[in-house]
Biotite code that builds the C-alpha atoms (Angstrom):
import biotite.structure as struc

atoms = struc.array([
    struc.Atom([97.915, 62.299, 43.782], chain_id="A", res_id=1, res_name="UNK", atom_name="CA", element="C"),
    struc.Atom([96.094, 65.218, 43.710], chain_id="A", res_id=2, res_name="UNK", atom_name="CA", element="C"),
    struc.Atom([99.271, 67.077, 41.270], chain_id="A", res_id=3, res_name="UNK", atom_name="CA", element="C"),
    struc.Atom([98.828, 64.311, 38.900], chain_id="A", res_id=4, res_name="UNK", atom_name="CA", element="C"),
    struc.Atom([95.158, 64.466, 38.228], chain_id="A", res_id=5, res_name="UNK", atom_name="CA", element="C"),
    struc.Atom([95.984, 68.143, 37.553], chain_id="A", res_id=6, res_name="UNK", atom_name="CA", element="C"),
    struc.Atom([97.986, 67.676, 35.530], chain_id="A", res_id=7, res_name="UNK", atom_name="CA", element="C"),
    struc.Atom([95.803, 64.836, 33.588], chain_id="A", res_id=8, res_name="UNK", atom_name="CA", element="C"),
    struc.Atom([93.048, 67.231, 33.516], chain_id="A", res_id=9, res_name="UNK", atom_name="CA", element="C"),
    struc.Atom([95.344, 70.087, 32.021], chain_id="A", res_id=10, res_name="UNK", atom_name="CA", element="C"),
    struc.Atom([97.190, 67.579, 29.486], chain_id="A", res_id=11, res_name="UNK", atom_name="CA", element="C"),
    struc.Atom([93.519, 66.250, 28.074], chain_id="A", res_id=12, res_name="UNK", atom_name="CA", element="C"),
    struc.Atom([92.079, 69.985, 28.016], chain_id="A", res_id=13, res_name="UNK", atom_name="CA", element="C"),
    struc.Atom([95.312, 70.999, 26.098], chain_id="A", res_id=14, res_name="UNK", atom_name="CA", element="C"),
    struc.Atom([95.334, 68.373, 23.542], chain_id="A", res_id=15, res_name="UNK", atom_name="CA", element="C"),
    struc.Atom([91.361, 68.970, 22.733], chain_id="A", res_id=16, res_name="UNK", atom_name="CA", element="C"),
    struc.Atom([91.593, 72.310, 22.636], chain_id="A", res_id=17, res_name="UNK", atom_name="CA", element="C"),
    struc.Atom([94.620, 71.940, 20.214], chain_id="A", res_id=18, res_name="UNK", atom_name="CA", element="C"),
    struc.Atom([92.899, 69.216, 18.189], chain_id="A", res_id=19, res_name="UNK", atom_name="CA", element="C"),
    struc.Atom([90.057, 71.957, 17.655], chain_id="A", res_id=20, res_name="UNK", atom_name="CA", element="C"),
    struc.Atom([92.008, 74.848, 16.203], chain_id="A", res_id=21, res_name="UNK", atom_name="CA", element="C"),
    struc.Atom([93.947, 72.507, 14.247], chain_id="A", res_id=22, res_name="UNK", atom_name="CA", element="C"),
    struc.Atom([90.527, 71.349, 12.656], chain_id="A", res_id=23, res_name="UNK", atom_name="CA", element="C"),
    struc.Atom([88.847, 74.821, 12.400], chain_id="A", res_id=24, res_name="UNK", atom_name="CA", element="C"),
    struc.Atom([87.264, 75.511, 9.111], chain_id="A", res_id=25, res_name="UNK", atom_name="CA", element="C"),
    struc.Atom([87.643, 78.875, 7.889], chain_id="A", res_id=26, res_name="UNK", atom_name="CA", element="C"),
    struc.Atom([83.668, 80.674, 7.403], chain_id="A", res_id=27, res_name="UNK", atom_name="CA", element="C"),
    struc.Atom([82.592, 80.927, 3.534], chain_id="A", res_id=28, res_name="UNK", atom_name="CA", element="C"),
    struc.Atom([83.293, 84.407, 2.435], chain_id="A", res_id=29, res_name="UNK", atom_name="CA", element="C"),
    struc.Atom([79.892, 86.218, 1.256], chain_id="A", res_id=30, res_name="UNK", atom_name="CA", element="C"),
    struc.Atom([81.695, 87.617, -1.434], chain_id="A", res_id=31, res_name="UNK", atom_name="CA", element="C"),
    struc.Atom([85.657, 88.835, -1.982], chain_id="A", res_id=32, res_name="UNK", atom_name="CA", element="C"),
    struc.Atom([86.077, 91.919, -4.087], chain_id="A", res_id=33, res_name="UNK", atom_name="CA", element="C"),
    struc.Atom([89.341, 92.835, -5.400], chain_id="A", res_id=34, res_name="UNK", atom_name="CA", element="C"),
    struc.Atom([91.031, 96.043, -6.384], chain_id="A", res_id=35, res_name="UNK", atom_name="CA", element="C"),
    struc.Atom([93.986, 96.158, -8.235], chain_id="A", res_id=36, res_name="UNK", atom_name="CA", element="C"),
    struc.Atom([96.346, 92.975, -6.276], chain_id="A", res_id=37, res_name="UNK", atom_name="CA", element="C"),
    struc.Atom([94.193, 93.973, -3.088], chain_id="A", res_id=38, res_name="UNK", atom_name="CA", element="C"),
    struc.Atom([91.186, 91.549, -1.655], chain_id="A", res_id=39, res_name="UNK", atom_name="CA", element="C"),
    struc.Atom([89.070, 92.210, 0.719], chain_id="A", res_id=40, res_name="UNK", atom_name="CA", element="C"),
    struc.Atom([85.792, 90.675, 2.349], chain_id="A", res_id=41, res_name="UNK", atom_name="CA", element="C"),
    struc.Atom([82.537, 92.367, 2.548], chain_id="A", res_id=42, res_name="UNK", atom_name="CA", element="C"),
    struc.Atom([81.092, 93.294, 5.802], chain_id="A", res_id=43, res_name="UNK", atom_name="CA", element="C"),
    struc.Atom([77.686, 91.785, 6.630], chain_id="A", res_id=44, res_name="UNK", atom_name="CA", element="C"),
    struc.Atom([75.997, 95.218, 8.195], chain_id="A", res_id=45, res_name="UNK", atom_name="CA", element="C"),
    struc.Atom([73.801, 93.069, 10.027], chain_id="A", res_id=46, res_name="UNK", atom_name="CA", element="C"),
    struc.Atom([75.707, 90.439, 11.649], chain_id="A", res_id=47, res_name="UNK", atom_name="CA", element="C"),
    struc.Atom([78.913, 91.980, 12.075], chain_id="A", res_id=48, res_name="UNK", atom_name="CA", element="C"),
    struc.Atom([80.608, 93.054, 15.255], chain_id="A", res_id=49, res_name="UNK", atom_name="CA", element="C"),
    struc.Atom([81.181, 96.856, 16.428], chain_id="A", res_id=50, res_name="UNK", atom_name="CA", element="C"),
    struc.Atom([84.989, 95.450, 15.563], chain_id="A", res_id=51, res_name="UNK", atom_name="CA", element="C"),
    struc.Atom([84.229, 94.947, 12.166], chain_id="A", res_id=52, res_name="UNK", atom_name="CA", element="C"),
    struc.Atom([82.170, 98.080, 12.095], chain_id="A", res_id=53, res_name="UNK", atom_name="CA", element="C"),
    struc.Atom([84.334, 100.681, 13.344], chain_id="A", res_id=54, res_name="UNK", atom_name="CA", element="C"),
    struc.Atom([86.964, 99.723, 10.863], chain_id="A", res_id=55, res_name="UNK", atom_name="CA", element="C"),
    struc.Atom([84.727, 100.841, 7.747], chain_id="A", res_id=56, res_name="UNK", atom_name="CA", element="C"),
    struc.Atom([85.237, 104.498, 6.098], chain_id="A", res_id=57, res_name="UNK", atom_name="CA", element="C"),
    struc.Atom([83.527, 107.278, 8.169], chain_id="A", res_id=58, res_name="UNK", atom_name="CA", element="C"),
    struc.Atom([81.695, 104.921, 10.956], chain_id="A", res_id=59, res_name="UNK", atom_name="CA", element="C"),
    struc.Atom([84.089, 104.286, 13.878], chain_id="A", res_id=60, res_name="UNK", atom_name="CA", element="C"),
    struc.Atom([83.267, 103.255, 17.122], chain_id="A", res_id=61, res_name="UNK", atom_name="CA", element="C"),
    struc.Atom([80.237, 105.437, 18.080], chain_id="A", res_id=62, res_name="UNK", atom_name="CA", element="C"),
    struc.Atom([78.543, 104.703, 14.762], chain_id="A", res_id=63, res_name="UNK", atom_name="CA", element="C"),
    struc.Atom([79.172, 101.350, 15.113], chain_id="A", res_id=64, res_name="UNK", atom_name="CA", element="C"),
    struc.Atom([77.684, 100.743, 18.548], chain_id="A", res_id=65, res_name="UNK", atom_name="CA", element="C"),
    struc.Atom([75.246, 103.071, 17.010], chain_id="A", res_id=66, res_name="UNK", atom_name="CA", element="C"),
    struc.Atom([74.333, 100.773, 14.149], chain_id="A", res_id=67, res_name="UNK", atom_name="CA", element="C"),
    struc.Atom([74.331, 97.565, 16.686], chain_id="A", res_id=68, res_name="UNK", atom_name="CA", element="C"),
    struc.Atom([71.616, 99.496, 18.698], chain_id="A", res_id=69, res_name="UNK", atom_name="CA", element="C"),
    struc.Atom([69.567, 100.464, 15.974], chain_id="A", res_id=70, res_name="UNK", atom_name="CA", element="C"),
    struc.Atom([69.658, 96.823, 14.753], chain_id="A", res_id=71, res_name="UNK", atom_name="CA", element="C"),
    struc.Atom([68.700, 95.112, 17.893], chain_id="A", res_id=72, res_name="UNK", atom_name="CA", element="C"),
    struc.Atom([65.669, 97.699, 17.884], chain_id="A", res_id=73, res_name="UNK", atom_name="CA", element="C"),
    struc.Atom([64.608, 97.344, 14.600], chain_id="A", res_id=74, res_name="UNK", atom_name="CA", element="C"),
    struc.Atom([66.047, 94.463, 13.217], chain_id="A", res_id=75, res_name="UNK", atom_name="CA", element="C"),
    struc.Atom([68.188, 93.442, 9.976], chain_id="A", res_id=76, res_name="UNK", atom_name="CA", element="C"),
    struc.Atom([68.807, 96.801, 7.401], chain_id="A", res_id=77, res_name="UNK", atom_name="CA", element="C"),
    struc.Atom([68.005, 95.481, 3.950], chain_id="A", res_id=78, res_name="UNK", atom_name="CA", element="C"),
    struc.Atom([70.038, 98.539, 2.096], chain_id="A", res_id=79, res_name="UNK", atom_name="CA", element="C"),
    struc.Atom([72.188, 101.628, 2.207], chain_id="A", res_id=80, res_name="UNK", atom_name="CA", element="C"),
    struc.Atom([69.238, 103.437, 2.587], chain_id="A", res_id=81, res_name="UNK", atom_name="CA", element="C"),
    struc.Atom([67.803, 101.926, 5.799], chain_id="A", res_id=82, res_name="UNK", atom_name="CA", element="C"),
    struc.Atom([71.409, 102.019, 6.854], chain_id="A", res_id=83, res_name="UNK", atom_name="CA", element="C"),
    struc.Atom([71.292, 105.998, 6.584], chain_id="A", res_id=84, res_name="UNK", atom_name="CA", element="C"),
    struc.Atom([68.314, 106.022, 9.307], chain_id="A", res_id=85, res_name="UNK", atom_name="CA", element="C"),
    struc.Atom([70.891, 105.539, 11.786], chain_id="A", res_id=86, res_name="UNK", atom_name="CA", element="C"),
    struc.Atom([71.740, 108.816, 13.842], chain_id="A", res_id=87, res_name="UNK", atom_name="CA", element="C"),
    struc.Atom([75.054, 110.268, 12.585], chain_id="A", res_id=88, res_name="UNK", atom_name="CA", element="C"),
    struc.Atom([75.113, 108.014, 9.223], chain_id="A", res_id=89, res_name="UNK", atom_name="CA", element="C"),
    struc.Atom([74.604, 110.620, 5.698], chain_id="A", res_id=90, res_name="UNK", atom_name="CA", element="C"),
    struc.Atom([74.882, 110.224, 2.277], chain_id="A", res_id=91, res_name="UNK", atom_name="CA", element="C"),
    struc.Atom([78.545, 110.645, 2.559], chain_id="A", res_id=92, res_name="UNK", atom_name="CA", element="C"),
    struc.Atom([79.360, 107.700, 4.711], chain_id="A", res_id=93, res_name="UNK", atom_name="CA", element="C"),
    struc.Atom([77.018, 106.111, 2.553], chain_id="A", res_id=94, res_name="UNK", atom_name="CA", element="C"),
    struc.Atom([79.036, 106.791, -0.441], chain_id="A", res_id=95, res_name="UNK", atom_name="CA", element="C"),
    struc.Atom([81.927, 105.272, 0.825], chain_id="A", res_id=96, res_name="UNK", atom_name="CA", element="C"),
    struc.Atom([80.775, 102.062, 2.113], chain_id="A", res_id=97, res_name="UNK", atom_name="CA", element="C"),
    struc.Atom([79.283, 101.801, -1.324], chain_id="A", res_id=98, res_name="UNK", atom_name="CA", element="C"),
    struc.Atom([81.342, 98.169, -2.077], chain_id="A", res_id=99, res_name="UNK", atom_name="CA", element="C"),
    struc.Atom([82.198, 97.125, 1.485], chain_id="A", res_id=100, res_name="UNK", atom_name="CA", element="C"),
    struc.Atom([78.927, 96.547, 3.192], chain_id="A", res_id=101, res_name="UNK", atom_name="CA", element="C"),
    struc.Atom([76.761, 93.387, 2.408], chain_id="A", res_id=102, res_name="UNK", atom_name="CA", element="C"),
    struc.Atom([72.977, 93.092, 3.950], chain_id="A", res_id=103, res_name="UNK", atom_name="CA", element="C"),
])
C-alpha cells in the first residue's frame, strides 16, 4: 500500500510538472537586434543575472557580481554612465556593451 501511493504521488507530480513546461510561455524580448543573419537579445543591466552578466564583452564574473552589488546598494542604473561607477567598469567596457545592455 504504501509503494502504490508512491507511486500515485510521483505519477501526479510528473504529469503536472510536465503539463507546465509544455505550457510555458516564452518572456517578451525587450528588444532583438540583429547583425548581419545574427540575433541577439539585449541584456536588462538591472534585472539580469551574474549569468547573463559575465557573458557580456569585458565584464566577466567579478564585474558581474560586482555590478549585482552595486545595484542592490544603490538601486536600478539608468545609463552607461551610471553603469561606469561600478569599480573595475571604464570607458572601454563601456564602449563595447554599447548595443547589448538595456536599462
Amino acid at each position: 500500500m504504501h509503494i502504490r501511493n508512491i507511486l500515485l504521488v510521483t505519477s501526479i507530480l510528473f504529469s503536472t510538472f510536465n503539463h507546465a513546461v509544455e505550457n510555458e510561455q516564452p518572456l517578451p524580448l525587450e528588444e532583438t537586434r540583429s547583425t548581419s543573419n545574427n540575433k541577439f537579445e539585449l541584456v536588462n543591466i538591472n534585472f539580469a543575472h551574474w549569468q547573463e552578466l559575465a557573458v557580456l564583452p569585458g565584464i566577466g564574473e567579478k564585474k558581474a557580481q560586482a555590478i549585482i552589488n552595486y545595484r542592490s546598494q544603490h538601486g536600478n542604473f539608468l545609463d552607461l554612465a551610471s553603469l561606469g561607477e561600478v569599480k573595475g567598469i571604464g570607458q572601454g567596457i563601456l564602449l563595447k556593451l554599447e548595443g547589448k545592455v538595456s536599462f
